[in-house]
N, C-alpha and C positions, 0 to 999 in steps of 0.2 A: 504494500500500500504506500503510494506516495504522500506524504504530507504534505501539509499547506506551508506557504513558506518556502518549499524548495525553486532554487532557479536556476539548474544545470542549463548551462554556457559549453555554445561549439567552440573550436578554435577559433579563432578572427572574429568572433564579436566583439560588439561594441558597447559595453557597457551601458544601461539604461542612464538618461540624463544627462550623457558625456557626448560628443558629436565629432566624429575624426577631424585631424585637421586637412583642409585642400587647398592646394596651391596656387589651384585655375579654376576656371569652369568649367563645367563638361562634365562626363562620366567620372564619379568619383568609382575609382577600382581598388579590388580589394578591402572592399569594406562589407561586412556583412552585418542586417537588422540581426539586434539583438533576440537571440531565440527567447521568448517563455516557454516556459511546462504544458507540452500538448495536454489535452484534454484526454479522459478516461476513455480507454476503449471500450468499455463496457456498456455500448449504447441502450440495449436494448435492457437490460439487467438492467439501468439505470433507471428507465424509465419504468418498467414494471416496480422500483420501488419508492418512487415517487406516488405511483399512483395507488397503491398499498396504502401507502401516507393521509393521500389525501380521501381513499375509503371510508379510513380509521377516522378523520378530521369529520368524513362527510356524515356517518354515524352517532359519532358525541355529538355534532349540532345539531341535528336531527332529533335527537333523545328529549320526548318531551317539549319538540316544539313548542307547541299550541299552550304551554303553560308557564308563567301564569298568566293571568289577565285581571283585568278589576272588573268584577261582577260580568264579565263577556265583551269589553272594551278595552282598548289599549293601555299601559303603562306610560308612567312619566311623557316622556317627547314623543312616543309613537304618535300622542293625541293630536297632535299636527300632522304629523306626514303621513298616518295612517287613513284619514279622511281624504285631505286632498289627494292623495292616490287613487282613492275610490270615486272621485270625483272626477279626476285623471281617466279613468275608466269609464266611465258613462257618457264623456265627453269629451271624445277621440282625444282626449292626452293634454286637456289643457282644463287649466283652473278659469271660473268663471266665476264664482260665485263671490259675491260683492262683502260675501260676511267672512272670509278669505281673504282679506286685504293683509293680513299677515302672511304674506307668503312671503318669505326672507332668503328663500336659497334657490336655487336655479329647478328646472324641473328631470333632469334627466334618472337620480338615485330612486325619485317617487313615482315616475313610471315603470322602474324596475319593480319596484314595490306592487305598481297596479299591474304586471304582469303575474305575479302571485296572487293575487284576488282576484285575480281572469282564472288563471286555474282551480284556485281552493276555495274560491269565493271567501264573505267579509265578515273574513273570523281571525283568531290569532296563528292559526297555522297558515293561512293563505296572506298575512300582511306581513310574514316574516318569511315566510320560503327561499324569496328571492336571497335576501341579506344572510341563509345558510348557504345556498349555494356562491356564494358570492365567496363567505368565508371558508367555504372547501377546497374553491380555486383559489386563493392566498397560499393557503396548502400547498397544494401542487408547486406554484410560485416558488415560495422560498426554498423547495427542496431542490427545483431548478436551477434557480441561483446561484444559491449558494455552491451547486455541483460545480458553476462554473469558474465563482470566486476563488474555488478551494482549489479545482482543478482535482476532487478528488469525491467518487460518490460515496464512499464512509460520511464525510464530512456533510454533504449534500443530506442525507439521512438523520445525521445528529441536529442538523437545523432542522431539519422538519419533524423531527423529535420535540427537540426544545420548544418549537411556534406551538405543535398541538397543546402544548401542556403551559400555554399563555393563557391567562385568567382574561385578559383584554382584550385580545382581538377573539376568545372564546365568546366572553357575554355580547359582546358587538355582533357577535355573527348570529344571533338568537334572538335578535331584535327591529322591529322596522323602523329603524332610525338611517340615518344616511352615510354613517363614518365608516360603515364594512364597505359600503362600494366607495369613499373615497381612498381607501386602503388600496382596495383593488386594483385598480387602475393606476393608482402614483406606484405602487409593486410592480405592474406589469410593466408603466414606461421605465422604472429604474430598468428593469430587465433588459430592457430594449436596446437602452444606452450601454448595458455594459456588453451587448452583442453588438452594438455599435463600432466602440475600442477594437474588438477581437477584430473586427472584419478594414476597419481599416489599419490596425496593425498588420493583418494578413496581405493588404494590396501594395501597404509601402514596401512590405518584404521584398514584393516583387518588383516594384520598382528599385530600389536597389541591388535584386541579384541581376536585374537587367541592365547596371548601369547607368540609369538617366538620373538618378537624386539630384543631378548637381548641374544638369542641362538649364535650370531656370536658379538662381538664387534665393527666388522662394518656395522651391521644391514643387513637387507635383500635385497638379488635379486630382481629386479623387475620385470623383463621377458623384454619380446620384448613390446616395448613403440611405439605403429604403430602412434600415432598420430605426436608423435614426429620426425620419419620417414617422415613423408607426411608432416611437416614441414620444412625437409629437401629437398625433392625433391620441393617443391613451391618455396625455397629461391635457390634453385641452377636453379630455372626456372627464378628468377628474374636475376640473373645474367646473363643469356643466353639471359638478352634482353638488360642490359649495366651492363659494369663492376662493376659500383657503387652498384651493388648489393651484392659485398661480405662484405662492411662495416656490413650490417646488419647479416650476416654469424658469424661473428665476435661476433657482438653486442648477437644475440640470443643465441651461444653457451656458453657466460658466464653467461649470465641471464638465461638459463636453470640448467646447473651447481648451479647456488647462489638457486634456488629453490630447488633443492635436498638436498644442504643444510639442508635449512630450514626445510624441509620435514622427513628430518632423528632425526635433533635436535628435530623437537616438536613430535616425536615419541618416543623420551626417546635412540637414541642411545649413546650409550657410547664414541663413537668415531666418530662420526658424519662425520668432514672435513675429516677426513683420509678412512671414510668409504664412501665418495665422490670419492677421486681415487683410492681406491680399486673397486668397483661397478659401478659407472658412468661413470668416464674418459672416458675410451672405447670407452662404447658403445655410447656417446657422440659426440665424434671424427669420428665416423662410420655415425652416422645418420646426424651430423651437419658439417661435414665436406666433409668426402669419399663422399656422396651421394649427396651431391650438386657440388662436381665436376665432378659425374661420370654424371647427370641431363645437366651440363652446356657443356658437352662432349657429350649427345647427342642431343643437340639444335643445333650441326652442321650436323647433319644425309647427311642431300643432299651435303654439301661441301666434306665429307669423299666419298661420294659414286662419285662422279665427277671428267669427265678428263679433266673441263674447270675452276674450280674455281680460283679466284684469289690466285695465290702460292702455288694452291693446290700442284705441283709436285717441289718439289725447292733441294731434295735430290739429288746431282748428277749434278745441275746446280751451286743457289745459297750457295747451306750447301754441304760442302763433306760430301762424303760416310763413313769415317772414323770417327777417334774422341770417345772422352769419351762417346758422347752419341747414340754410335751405334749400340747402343744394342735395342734400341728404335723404335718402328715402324714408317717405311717413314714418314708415313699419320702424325704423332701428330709431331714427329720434323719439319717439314712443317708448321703446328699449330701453334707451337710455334715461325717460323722463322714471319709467317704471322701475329701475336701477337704481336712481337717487333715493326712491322711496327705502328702496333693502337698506341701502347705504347710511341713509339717516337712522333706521331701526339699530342697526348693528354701531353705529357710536352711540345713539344713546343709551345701550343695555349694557347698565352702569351697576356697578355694585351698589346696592342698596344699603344704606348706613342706617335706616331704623329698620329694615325688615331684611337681613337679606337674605340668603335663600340658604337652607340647611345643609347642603351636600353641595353648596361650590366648593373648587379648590384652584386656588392660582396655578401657575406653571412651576413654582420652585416647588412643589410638592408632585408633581408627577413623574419622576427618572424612578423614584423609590418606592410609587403607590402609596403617600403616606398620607392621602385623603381619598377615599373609593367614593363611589357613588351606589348609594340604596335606591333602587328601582322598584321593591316591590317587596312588604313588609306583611306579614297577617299574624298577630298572637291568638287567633282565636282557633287554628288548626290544631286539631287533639287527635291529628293518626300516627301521632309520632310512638303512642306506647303509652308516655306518659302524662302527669295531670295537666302540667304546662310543655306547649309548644312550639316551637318556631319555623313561619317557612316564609324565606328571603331570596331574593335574587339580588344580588351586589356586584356591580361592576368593581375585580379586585387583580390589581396585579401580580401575579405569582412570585412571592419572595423571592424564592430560588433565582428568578430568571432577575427583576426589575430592584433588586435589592444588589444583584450587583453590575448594577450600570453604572456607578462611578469608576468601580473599578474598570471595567469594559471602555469606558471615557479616555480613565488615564492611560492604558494602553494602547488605545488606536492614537495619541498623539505621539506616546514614546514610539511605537513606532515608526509613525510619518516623518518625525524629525529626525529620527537613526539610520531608519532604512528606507524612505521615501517610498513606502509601499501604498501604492495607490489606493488597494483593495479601501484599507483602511479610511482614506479619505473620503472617498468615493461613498462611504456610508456616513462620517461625520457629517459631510453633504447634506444626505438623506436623510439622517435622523435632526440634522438640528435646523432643518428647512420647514419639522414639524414643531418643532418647541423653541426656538429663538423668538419668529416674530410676535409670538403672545406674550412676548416681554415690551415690547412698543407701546401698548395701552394696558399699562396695567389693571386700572380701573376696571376696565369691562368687565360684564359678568362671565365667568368660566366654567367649565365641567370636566373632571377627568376625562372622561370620552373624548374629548379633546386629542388625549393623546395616543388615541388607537392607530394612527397611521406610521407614530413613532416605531410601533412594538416589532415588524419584520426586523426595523436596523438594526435593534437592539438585539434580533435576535442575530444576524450576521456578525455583528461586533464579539458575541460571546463566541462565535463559532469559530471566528480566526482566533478570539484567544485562545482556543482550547485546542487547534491546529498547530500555535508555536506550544503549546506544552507538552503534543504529543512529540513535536522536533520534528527534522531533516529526518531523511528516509537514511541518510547514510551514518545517521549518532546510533551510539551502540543499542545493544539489544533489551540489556538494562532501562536506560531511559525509556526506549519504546516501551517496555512493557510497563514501568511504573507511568508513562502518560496514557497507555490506553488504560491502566487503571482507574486515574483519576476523572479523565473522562465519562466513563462508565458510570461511576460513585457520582457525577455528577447531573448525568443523565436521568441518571435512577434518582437521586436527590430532588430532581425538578419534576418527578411524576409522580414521586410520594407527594411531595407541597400541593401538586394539580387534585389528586384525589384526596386530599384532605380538606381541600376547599370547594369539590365540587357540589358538597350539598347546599352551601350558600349563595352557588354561581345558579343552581338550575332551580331551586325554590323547592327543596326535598323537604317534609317537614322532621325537625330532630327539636331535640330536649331544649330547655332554656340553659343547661348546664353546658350541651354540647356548642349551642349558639357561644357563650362566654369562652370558650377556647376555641373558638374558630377566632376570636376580635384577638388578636395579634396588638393592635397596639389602641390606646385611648384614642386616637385621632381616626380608629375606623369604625367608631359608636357616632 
């Protein structure tokens, strides 16, 4: 088994981030792209146990669907997105209804939602269907990924080990709320970007065992980059299901950039950053930018096509016909006037200083779960055995896994700064794309849930840590076998913590005694 970490080098490479030197223009020779660790040959084995995984994933969330509910109606926030879905549904896919005017997030996650109460009709297994499947395919995802981060399907396995046995993106997926499908999709385009890397790492290869790197001083063309395109359209789909999805828009378009970088320096170009926005820019701005707005422009398809949307027609009532921006089509100036409306909600949803809400928690408390959110509370269930009972559903992040993300933190920086290992960055990227900008307004009102889109990174960060503790494929046998130890013991460590918490994740009913040793700390009462 090869471990994470290894980076066996042919003769004549070129060290990553080093760029030979050339005399002239022209063909630079004798210079060969730095090799990385092919991928597992194991394709098919890899992929059978991915989907094993995400079985196992599709089962647990499944388990119990349908419960709970309050008296046959939605929990906490479903009570919004659970209706206008169903409204979505009766009304080819657009919200119409005037007593609706809170509609705050784009429509694309509550049509998924109205695709589940097309099938199961308007109950709680049919308002949540979609948001398990949604969380089965994250499943599949991170075991994906991570096979390619690690470049090793053990590895690829133990992440999708670790995800199952996430108490976050677990109760998310169990719920019709909207943050499993923006998981989904900011997961998928990460994906996408880091098949992005491989495939133009693979072309500059060629371009330099060919000779031409050095024909232009900004290095070569790279052609049309489809991967990177379809990582465009995924992340202009996460937007389309809440705004917070353009941080990652952001976030991906500079970490693809900083790889091209790379990609041009360890190919010996002469001008490398400049041969960045000479060749990249662009077509950069095209795929990561134009194409996730033109993506999140069509996640309103039915509000454009409608004479009853909320605002739909406001040209001529509330926007005059005139004006600088009149050159602009009704339909999106209306967008836009409908837009400000969210816009205005979402700064003024201010923490409340005489009332405020029982189970917010800012952002410095979510790396470590040390404020969960209670969705769904009943003292009056007595099938537990005994005289007092409890049955809860808490969104709770699994110790094992979210307890140690500092540690997980301060690793992927020692790393980046020692060994400029990309992997590593490439997820501080992703993880802190989800929990930095809710440090901008602190005031807002906040919700753990917040941080479900965090929890893949977190799981990829543990998973390279626990790739350098198993070590190089070529450290003695000793270490290998005391790191697949620990490994193991930690594996196992994160599925005892998942089953010990799952009677409070799925609303089991247990004792009041066993409820008070599930509360791990005061701050989860």
């Amino acid at each position: 088994m090869v471990s994470v970490g290894d980076r066996p080098a042919r003769a004549g490479a070129v060290p990553v981030g080093r760029r030979p030197a050339t005399s002239a223009p022209g063909p630079t020779l004798g210079v060969r792209f730095p090799v990385e660790r092919p991928m597992p040959t194991d394709r098919l084995r890899s992929w059978l146990l991915a989907i094993l995984l995400a079985f196992i994933g599709g089962i647990l969330r499944f388990y119990r669907l349908g419960f709970p509910s309050d008296h046959g109606t939605p929990v906490f926030d479903e009570k919004h997105y659970v209706p206008q879905a169903w409204q979505m549904l009766r009304n080819f896919g657009v919200e119409d209804n005037p007593g609706f005017e809170l509609v705050v997030h784009p429509p694309l996650a509550k049509q998924l939602i109205a695709l589940g109460e097309w099938v199961w009709g308007y109950d709680s297994m049919g308002w949540r269907v979609s948001a398990a499947v949604a969380g089965t395919v994250c499943v599949l995802l991170v075991v994906r990924i991570a096979r390619r981060l690690t470049r090793s399907t053990m590895f690829g396995v133990v992440a999708g080990a670790l995800f199952l046995c996430d108490g976050v993106s677990f109760v998310q997926s169990r719920m019709g709320m909207l943050d499993i499908f923006l998981t989904v999709f900011v997961l998928a385009s990460f994906g996408a970007m880091v098949l992005d890397r491989d495939d133009v790492r693979a072309r500059m290869a060629v371009v330099v065992a060919e000779g031409r790197v050095g024909v232009s001083p900004f290095g070569p063309r790279l052609g049309v980059r489809w991967w990177r395109f379809t990582a465009g359209v995924l992340i202009g789909m996460a937007c389309a299901v809440k705004w917070s999805g353009v941080y990652w828009v952001a976030a991906f378009g500079v970490l693809s950039l900083g790889w091209d970088v790379a990609a041009r320096r360890a190919a010996g170009v002469r001008r490398p950053w400049l041969g960045v926005w000479v060749r990249d820019v662009g077509p950069a701005l095209w795929a990561l930018a134009a194409i996730p707005i033109l993506t999140y422009l069509a996640g309103w398809w039915a509000w454009f096509a409608s004479e009853t949307g909320v605002d739909r027609h406001e040209v001529g009532q509330e926007i005059g016909v005139g004006g600088p921006f009149s050159f602009m089509p009704d339909a999106l100036r209306s967008l836009w006037y409908y837009s400000g409306h969210v816009l205005s909600f979402h700064a003024n949803l201010t923490t409340s200083t005489s009332a405020p809400h029982p189970w917010e928690s800012k952002p410095w408390a979510w790396p470590m779960s040390l404020r969960p959110m209670l969705y769904y509370l009943n003292n009056s269930d007595q099938t537990c055995g005994a005289k007092d009972c409890v049955s809860a559903t808490m969104l709770v992040g699994t110790p094992a896994l979210w307890w140690a993300s500092p540690l997980a933190l301060v690793w992927a920086v020692w790393r980046t700064v020692t060994r400029f290992d990309w992997r590593h960055v490439a997820i501080m990227v992703g993880y802190g794309a989800g929990y930095l900008p809710w440090f901008l307004d602190i005031d807002r009102q906040m919700y753990y849930f917040y941080a479900t889109p965090m929890a893949p990174f977190l799981i990829f960060g543990l998973t390279l840590m626990l790739g350098d503790v198993l070590g190089p494929a070529l450290a003695g046998t000793e270490r290998r076998a005391t790191g697949l130890l620990i490994i193991s013991l930690y594996v196992g460590l994160a599925v005892a913590n998942f089953a010990w918490l799952w009677p409070i994740m799925v609303g089991d009913s247990i004792t009041s005694a066993h409820w008070d040793a599930e509360m791990w700390l005061p701050s989860w009462r």
